[in-house]
Residue frames as qw, qx, qy, qz and C-alpha x, y, z in Angstrom:
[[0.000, 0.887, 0.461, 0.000, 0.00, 0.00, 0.00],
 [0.110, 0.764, 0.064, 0.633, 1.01, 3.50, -1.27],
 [0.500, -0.585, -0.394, 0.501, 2.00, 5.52, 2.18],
 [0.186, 0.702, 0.256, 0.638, 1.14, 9.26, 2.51],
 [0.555, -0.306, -0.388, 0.668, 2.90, 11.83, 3.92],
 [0.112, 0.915, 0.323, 0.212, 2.19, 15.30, 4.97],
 [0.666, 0.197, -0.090, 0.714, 4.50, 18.09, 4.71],
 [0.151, -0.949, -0.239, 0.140, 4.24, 21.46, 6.74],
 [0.206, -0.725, 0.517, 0.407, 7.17, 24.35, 5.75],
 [0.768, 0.150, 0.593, 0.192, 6.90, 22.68, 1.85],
 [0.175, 0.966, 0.189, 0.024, 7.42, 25.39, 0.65],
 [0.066, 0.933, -0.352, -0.005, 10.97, 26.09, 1.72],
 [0.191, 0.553, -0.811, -0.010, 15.11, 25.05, 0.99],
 [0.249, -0.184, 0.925, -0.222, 14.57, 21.86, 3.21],
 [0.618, 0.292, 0.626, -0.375, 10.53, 20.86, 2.40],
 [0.705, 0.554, -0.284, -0.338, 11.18, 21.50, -1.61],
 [0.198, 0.400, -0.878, -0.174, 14.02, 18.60, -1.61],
 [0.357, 0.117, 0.810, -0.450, 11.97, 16.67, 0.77],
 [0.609, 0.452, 0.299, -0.578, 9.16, 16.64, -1.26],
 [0.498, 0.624, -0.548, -0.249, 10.80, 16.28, -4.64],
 [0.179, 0.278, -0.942, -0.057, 12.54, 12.94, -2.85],
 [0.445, 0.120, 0.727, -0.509, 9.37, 11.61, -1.16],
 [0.660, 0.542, -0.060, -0.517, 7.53, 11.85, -4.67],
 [0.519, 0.503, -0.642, -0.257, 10.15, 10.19, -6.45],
 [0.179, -0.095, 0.908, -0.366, 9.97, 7.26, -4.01],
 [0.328, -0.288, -0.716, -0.545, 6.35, 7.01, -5.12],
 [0.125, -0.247, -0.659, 0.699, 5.02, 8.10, -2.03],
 [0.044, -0.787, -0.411, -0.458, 1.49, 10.45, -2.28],
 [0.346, -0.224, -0.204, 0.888, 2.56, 13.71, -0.51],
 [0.030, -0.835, -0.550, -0.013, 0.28, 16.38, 0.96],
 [0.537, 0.034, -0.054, 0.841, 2.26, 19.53, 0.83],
 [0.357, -0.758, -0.456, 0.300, 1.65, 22.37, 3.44],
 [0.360, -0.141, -0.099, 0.917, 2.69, 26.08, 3.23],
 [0.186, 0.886, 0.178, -0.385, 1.60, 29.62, 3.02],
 [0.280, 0.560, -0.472, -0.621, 3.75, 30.45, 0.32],
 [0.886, 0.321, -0.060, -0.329, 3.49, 29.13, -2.82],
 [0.909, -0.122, 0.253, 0.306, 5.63, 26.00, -3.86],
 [0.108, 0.652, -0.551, -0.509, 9.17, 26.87, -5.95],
 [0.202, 0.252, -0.677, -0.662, 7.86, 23.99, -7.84],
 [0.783, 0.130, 0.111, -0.599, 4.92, 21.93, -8.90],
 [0.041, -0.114, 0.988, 0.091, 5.65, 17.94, -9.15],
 [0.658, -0.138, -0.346, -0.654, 2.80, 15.99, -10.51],
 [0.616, -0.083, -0.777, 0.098, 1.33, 13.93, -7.91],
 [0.327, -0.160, -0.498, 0.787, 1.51, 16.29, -5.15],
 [0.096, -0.817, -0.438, -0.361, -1.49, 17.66, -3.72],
 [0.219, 0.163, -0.169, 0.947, -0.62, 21.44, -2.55],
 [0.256, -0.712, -0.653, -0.023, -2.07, 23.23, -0.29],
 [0.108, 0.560, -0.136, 0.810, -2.14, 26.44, 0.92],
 [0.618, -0.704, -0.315, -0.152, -2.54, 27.01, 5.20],
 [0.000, 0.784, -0.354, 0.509, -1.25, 28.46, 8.11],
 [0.598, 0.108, -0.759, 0.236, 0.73, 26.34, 10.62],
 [0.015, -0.323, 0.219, -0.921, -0.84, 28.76, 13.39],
 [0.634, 0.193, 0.428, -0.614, -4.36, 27.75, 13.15],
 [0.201, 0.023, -0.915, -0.348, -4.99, 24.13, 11.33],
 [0.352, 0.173, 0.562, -0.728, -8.15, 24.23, 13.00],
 [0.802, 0.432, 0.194, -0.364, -10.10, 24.07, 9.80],
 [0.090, 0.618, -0.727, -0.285, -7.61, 22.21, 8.17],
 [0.880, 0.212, 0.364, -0.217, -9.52, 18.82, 6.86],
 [0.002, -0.502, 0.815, 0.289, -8.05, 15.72, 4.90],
 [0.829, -0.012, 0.163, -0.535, -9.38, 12.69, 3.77],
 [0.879, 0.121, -0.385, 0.255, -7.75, 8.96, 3.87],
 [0.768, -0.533, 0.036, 0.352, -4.88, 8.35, 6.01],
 [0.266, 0.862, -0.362, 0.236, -1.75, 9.81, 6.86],
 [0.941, -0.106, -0.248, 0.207, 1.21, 7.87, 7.91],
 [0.653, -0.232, -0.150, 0.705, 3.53, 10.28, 8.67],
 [0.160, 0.983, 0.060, 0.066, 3.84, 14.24, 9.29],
 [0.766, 0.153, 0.005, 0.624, 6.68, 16.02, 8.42],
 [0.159, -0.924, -0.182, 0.298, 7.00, 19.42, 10.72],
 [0.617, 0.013, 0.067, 0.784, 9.33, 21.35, 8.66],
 [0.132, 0.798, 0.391, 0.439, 7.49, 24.38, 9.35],
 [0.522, -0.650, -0.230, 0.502, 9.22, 27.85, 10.81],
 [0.448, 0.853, -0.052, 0.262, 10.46, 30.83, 10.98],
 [0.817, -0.287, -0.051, 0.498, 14.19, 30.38, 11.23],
 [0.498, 0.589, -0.018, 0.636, 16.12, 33.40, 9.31],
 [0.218, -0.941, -0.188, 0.178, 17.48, 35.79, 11.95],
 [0.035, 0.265, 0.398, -0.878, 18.14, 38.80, 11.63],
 [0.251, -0.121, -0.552, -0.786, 14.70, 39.58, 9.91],
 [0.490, -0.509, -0.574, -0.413, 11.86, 39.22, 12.35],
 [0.558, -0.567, -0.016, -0.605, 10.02, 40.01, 15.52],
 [0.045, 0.275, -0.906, 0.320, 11.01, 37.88, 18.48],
 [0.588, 0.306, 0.527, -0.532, 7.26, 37.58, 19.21],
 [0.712, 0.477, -0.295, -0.424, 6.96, 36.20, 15.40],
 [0.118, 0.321, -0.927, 0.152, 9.77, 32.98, 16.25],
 [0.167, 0.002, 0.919, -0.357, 7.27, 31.93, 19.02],
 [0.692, 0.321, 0.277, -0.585, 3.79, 32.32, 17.01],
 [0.810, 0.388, -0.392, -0.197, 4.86, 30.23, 14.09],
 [0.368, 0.271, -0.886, 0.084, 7.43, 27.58, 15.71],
 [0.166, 0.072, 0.777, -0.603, 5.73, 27.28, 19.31],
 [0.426, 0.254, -0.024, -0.868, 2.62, 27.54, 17.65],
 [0.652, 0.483, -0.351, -0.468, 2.52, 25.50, 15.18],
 [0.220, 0.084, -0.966, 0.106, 4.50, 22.80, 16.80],
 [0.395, 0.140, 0.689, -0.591, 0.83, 22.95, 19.16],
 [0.618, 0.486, -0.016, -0.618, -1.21, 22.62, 15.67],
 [0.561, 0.309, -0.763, -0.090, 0.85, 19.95, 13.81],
 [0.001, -0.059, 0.935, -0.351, 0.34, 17.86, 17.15],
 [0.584, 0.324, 0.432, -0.606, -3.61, 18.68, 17.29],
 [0.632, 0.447, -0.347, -0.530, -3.72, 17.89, 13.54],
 [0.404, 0.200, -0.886, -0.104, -1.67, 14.63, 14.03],
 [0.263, 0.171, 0.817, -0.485, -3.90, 13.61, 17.58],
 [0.558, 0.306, 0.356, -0.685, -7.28, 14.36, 15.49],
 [0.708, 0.434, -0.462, -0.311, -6.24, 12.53, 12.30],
 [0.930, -0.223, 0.292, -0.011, -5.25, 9.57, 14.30],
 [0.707, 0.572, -0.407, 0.086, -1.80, 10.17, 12.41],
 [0.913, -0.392, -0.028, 0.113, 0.79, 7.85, 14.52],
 [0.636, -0.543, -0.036, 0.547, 4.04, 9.82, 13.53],
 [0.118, 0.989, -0.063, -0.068, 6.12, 12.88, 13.29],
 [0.623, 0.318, 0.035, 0.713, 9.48, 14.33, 11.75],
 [0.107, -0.971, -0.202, -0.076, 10.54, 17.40, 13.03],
 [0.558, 0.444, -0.184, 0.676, 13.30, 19.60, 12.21],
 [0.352, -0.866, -0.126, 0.331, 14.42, 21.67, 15.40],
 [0.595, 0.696, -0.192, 0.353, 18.15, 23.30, 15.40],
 [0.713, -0.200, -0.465, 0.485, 20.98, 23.19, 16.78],
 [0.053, 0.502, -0.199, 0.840, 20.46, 27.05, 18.12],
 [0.801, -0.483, -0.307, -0.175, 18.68, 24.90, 21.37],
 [0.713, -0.145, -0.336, 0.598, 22.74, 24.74, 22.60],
 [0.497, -0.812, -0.005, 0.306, 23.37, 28.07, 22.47],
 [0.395, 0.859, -0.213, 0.247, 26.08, 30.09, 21.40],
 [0.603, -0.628, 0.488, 0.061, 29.56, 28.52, 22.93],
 [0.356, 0.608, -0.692, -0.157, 33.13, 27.27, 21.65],
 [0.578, -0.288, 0.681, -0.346, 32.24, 24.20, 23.53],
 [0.205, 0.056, -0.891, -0.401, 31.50, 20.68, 21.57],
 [0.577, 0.049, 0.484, -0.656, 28.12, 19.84, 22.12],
 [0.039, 0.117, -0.981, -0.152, 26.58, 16.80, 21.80],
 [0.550, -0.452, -0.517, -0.476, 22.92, 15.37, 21.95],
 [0.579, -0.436, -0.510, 0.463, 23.59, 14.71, 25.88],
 [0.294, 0.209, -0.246, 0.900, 24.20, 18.61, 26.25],
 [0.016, 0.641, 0.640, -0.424, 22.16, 20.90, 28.18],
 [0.239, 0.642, 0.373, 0.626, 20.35, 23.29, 26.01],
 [0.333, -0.549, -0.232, 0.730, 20.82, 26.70, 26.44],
 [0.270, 0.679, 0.432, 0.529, 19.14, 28.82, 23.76],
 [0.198, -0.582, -0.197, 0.763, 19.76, 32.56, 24.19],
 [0.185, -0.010, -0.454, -0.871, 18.03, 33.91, 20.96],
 [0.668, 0.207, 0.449, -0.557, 14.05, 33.83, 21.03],
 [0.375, 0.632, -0.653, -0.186, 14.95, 31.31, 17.90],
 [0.449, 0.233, -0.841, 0.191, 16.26, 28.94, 20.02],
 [0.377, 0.068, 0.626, -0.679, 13.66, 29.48, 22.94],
 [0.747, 0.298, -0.198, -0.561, 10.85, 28.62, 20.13],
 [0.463, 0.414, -0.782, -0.052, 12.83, 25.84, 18.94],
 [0.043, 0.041, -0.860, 0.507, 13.36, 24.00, 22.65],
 [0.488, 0.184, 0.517, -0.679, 9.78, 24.76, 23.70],
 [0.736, 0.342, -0.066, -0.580, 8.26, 23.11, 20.14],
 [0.543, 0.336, -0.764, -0.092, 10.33, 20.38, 20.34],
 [0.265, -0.047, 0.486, -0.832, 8.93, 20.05, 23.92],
 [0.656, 0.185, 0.035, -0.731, 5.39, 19.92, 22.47],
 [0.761, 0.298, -0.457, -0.350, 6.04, 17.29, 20.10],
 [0.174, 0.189, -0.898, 0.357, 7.86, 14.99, 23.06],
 [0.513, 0.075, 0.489, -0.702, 4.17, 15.92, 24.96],
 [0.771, 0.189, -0.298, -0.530, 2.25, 14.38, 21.76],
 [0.583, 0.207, -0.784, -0.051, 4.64, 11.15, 21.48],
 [0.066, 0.054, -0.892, 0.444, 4.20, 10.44, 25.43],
 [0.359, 0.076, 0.027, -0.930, 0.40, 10.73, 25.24],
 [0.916, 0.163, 0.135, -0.341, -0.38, 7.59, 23.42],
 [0.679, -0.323, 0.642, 0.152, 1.31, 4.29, 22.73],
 [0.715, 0.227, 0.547, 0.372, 2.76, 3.17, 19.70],
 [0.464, 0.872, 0.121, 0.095, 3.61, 6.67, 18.39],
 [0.837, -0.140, 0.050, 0.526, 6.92, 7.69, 16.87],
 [0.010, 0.992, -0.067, -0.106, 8.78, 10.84, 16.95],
 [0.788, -0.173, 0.012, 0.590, 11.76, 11.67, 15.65],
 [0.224, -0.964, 0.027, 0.138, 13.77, 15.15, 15.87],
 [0.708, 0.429, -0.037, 0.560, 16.94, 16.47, 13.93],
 [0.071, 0.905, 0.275, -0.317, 18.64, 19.32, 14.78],
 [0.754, 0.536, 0.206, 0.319, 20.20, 20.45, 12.07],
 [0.446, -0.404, 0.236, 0.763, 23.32, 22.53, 11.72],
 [0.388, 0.584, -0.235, -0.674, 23.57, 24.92, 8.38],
 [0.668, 0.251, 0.649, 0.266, 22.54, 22.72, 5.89],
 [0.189, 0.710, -0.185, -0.653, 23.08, 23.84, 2.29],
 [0.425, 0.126, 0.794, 0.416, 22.95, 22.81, -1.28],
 [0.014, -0.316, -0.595, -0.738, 20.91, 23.92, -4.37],
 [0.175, -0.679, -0.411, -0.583, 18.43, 26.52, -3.58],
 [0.556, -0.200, -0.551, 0.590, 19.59, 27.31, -0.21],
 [0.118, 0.772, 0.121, 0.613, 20.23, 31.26, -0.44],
 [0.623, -0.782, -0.022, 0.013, 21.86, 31.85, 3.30],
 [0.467, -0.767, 0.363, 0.247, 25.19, 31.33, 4.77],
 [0.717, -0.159, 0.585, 0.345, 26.68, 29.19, 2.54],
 [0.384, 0.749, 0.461, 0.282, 25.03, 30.67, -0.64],
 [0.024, 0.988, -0.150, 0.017, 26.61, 34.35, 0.30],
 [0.489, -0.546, 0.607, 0.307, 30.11, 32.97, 0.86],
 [0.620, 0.299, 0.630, 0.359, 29.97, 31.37, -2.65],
 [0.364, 0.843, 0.231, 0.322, 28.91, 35.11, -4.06],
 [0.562, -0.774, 0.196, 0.214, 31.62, 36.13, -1.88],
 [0.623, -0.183, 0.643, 0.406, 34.17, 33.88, -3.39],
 [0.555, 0.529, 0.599, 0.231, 32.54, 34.56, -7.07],
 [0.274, 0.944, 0.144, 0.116, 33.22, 38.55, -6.88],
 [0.278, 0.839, -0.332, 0.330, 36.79, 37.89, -5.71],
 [0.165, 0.371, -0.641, 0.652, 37.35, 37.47, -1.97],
 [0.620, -0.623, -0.434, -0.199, 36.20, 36.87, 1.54],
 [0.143, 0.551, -0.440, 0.695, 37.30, 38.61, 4.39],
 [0.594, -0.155, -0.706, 0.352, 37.76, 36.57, 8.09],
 [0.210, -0.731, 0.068, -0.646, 36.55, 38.90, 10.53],
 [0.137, -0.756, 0.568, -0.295, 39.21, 38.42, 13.40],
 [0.522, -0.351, 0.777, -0.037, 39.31, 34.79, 13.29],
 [0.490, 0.387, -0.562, -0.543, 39.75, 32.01, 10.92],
 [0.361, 0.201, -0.890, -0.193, 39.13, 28.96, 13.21],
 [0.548, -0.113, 0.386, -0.733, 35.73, 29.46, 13.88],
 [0.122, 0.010, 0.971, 0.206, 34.50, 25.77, 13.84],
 [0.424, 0.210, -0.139, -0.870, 31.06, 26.10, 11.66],
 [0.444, 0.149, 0.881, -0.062, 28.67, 22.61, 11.67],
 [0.556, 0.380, -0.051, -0.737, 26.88, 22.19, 8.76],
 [0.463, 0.190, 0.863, 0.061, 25.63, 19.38, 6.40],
 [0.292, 0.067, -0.537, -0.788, 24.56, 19.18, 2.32],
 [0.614, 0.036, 0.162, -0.771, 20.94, 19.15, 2.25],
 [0.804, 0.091, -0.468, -0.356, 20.56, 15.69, 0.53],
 [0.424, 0.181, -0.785, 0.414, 23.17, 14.01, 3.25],
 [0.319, -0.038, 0.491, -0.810, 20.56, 15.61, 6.13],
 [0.782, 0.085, -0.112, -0.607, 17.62, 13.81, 4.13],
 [0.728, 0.032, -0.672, 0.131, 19.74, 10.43, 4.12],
 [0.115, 0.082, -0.696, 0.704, 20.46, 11.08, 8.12],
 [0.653, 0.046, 0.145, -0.742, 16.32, 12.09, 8.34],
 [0.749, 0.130, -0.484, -0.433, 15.35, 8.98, 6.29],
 [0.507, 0.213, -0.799, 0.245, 18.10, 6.73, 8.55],
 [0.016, -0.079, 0.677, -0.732, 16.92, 7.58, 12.02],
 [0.537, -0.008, -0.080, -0.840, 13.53, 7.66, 10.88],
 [0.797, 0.000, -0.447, -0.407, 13.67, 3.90, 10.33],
 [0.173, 0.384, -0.851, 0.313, 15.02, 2.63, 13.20],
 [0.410, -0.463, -0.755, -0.217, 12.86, 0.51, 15.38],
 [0.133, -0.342, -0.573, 0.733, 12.68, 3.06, 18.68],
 [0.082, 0.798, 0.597, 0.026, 9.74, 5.25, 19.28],
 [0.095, 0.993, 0.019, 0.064, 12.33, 8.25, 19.72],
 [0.690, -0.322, 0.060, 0.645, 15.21, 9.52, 18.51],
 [0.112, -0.975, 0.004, 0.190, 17.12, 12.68, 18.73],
 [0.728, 0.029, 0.191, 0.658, 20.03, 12.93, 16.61],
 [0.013, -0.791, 0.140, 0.595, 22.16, 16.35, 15.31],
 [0.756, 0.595, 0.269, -0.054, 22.21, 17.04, 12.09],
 [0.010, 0.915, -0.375, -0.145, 26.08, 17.48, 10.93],
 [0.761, 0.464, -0.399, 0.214, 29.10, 16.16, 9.67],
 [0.823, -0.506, -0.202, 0.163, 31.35, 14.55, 12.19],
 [0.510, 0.174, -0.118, 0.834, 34.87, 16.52, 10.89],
 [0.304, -0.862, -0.217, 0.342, 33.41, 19.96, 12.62],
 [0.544, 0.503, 0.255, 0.621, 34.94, 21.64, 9.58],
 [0.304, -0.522, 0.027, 0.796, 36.81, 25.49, 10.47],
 [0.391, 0.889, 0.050, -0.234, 35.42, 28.74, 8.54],
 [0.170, -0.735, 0.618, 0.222, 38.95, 28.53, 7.24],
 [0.430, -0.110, 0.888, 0.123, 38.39, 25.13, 6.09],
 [0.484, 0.662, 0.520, -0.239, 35.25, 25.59, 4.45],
 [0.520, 0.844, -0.030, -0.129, 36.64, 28.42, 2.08],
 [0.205, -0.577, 0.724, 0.317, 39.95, 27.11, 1.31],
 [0.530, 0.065, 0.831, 0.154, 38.37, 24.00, -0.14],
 [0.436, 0.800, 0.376, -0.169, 35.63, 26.15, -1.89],
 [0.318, 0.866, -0.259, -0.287, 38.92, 28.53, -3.89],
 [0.142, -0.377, 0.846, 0.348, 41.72, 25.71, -4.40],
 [0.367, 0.100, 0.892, 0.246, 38.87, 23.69, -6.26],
 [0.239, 0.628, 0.728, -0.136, 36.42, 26.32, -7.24],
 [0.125, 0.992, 0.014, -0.016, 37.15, 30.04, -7.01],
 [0.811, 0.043, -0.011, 0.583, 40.87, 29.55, -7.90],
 [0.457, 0.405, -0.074, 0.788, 41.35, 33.45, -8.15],
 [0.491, -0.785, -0.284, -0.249, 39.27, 34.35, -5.31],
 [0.430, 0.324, -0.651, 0.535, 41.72, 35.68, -2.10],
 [0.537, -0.690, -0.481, -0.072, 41.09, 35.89, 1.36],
 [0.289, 0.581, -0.283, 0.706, 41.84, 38.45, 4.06],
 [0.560, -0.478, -0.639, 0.220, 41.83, 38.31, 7.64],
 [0.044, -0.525, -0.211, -0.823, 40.58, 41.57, 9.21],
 [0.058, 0.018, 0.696, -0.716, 39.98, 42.90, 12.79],
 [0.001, -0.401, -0.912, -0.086, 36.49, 42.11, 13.84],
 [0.058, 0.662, 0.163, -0.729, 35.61, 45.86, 15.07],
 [0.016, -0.324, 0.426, 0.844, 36.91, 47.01, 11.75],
 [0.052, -0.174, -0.922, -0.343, 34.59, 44.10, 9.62],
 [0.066, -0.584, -0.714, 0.381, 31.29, 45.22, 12.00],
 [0.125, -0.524, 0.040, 0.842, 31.98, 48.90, 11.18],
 [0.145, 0.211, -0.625, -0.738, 31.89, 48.42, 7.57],
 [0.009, 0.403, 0.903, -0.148, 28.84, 45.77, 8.11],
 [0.100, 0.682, 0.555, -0.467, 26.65, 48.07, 9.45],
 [0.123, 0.557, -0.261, -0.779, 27.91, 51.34, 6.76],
 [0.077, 0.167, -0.883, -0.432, 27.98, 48.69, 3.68],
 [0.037, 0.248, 0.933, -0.259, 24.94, 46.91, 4.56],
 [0.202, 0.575, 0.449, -0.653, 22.31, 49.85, 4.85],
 [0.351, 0.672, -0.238, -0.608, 23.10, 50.89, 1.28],
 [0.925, 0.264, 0.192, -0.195, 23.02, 46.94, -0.07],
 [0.048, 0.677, -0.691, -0.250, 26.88, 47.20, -1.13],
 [0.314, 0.297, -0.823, -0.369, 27.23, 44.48, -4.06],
 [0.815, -0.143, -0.209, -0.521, 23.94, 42.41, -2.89],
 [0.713, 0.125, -0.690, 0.001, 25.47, 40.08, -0.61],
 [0.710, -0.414, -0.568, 0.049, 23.78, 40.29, 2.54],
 [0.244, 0.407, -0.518, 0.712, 26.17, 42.40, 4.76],
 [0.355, -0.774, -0.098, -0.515, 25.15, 42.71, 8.16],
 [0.117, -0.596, 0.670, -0.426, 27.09, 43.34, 11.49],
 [0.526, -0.483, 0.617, -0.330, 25.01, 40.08, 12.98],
 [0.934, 0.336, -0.100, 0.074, 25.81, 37.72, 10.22],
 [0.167, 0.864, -0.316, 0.354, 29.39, 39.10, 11.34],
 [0.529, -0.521, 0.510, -0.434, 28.96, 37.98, 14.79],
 [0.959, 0.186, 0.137, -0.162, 28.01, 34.35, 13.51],
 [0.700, 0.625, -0.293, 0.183, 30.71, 34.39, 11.74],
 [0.082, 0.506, -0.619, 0.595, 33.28, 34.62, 14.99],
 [0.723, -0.343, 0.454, -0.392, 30.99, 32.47, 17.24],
 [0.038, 0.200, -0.971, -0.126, 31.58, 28.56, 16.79],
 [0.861, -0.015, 0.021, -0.508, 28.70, 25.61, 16.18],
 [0.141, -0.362, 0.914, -0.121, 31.05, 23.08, 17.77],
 [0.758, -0.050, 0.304, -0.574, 28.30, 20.26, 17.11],
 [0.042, 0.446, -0.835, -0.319, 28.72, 16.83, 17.07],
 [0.710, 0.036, -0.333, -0.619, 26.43, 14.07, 15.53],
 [0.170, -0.463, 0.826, -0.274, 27.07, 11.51, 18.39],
 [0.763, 0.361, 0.489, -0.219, 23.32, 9.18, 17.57],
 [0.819, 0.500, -0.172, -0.221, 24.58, 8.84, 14.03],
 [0.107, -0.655, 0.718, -0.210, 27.72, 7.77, 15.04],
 [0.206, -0.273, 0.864, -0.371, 27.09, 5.39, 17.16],
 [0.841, 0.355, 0.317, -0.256, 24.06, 3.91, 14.89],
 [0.285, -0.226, 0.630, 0.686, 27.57, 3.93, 11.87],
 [0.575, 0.801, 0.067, -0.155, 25.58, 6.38, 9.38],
 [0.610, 0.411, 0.384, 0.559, 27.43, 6.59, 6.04],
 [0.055, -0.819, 0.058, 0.569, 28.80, 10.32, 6.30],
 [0.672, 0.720, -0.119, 0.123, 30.40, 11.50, 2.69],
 [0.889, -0.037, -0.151, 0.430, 34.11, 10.95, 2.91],
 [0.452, -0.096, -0.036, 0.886, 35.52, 14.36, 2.67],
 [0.134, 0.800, 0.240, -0.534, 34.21, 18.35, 2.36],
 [0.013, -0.484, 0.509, 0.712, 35.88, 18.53, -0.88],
 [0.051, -0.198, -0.933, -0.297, 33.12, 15.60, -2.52],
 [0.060, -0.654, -0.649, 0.385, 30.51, 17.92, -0.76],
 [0.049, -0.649, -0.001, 0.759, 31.62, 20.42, -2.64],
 [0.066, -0.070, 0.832, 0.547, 32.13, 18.76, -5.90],
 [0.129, 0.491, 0.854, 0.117, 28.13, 17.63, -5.71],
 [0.190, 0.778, 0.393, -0.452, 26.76, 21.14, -4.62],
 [0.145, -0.369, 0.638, 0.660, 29.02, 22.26, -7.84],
 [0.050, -0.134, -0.953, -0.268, 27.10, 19.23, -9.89],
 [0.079, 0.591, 0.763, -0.251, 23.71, 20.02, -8.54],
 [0.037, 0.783, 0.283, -0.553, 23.79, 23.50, -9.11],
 [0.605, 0.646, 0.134, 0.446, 25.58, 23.43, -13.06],
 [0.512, 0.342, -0.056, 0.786, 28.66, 25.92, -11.24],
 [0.008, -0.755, -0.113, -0.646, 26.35, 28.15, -9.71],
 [0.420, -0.176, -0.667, 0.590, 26.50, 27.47, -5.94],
 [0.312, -0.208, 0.195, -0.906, 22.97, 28.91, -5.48]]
């Protein structure tokens, strides 16, 4: 029998691959967002709704599995009171929707901004410490969705949190450092060995897909690559194999902020500036994927074959 899944946040970087691989699997996929899709796959029934209030939100047949991939994550660029009506929210709606459809389980992307900002390694075993309203949203809707799974027997939950993930259609951290590299340069703002977790968007769906099938009712796993890869690392690999004429410069952090904030206001060369993308940039995301481990996922072998695919995926463009 056919097995249908619903998708909330289908709409964006993570729910368009998701969708695209869930289809091609031959799955039937219900696909959730206020915006509109960035594409249309035949087979897929779109909808249009707010993760806020699913209240009148009505289906018909079964569902076997929701996928929460719904938030707002981008900061800077919203309201702290806007974090907790759509994540905290919405994690309470995606749980009423799965309790009243009798759906038996959930996916759900948190993030790793639950640890906290610290040069520490952090592991699933850490204590969370969110200190952005982000990461307070995050913790408290991941919370919610622990309330649903202990509620009734035989339901399964499982919970990523993901590090930067990137790949084709991304448009964030990784995506500006590529138009970075593409107009020349990138400039280190006072340190170069900030360690930066992240993970290519298809390698997070094979880590989503793996944990999903184990046989527990819950698991928590981070979403990342186990080398904990140095800003420094990241764009060295990206100009000796990509942006050969591209240079880097390493630049007090005062000085880099300064210009941030001047550069930034007036959109200098479209690529995002701002003083607290800056800050990011000088904090670590020590994070380490310690449940895939110790289940031996299949990581990709090196950051240079990660690079080579988002290359391949994207025909050169690294957007």
């Amino acid at each position: 029998m056919t097995e249908r899944y619903l998708v909330t946040g289908a709409s964006g970087f993570i729910g368009t691959h998701l969708i695209r691989r869930l289809s091609a699997a031959g799955a039937q996929v219900v696909a959730v967002d206020l915006k509109p899709p960035r594409e249309n796959l035949p087979g897929v029934d779109y909808r249009q709704a707010d993760v806020r209030d699913l209240s009148e939100f009505h289906l018909e047949g079964q569902i076997d599995r929701i996928y929460n991939l719904a938030a707002i994550h981008t900061t800077p660029g919203h309201q702290n009171h806007e974090y907790y009506e759509t994540n905290v929210l919405g994690a309470l709606q995606v749980t009423r929707l799965a309790d009243r459809l009798a759906i038996p389980e959930i996916v759900f992307t948190s993030s790793i901004s639950v640890y906290g900002p610290s040069e520490d390694m952090k592991t699933e075993d850490s204590v969370p410490a969110p200190v952005s309203a982000y990461g307070y949203s995050k913790l408290l809707s991941e919370q919610i969705h622990r309330g649903w799974l202990d509620r009734e027997p035989k339901r399964k939950l499982t919970i990523v949190r993901p590090a930067v993930v990137f790949g084709p259609g991304e448009g964030g951290n990784f995506t500006r450092l590529a138009k970075l590299l593409k107009k020349g340069f990138f400039i280190y703002p006072g340190r170069k060995d900030t360690i930066k977790a992240c993970i290519y968007v298809e390698d997070l769906l094979d880590a989503l897909a793996f944990a999903q099938s184990q046989p527990e009712p819950f698991v928590l796993f981070n979403g990342a690559y186990p080398d904990r890869y140095t800003l420094e690392q990241i764009v060295t690999v990206l100009i000796q194999h990509h942006f050969p004429r591209a240079r880097s410069y390493l630049l007090p952090r005062a000085f880099v902020s300064t210009a941030a904030t001047g550069l930034g206001a007036v959109g200098f060369l479209n690529i995002g500036i701002h003083p607290d993308r800056v800050t990011k940039l000088v904090r670590s995301t020590d994070i380490y994927p310690t449940w895939l481990m110790s289940h031996q996922f299949q990581f990709p072998s090196s950051l240079e074959t990660v690079m080579q695919r988002w290359q391949k995926d994207t025909q050169g463009a690294f957007t």
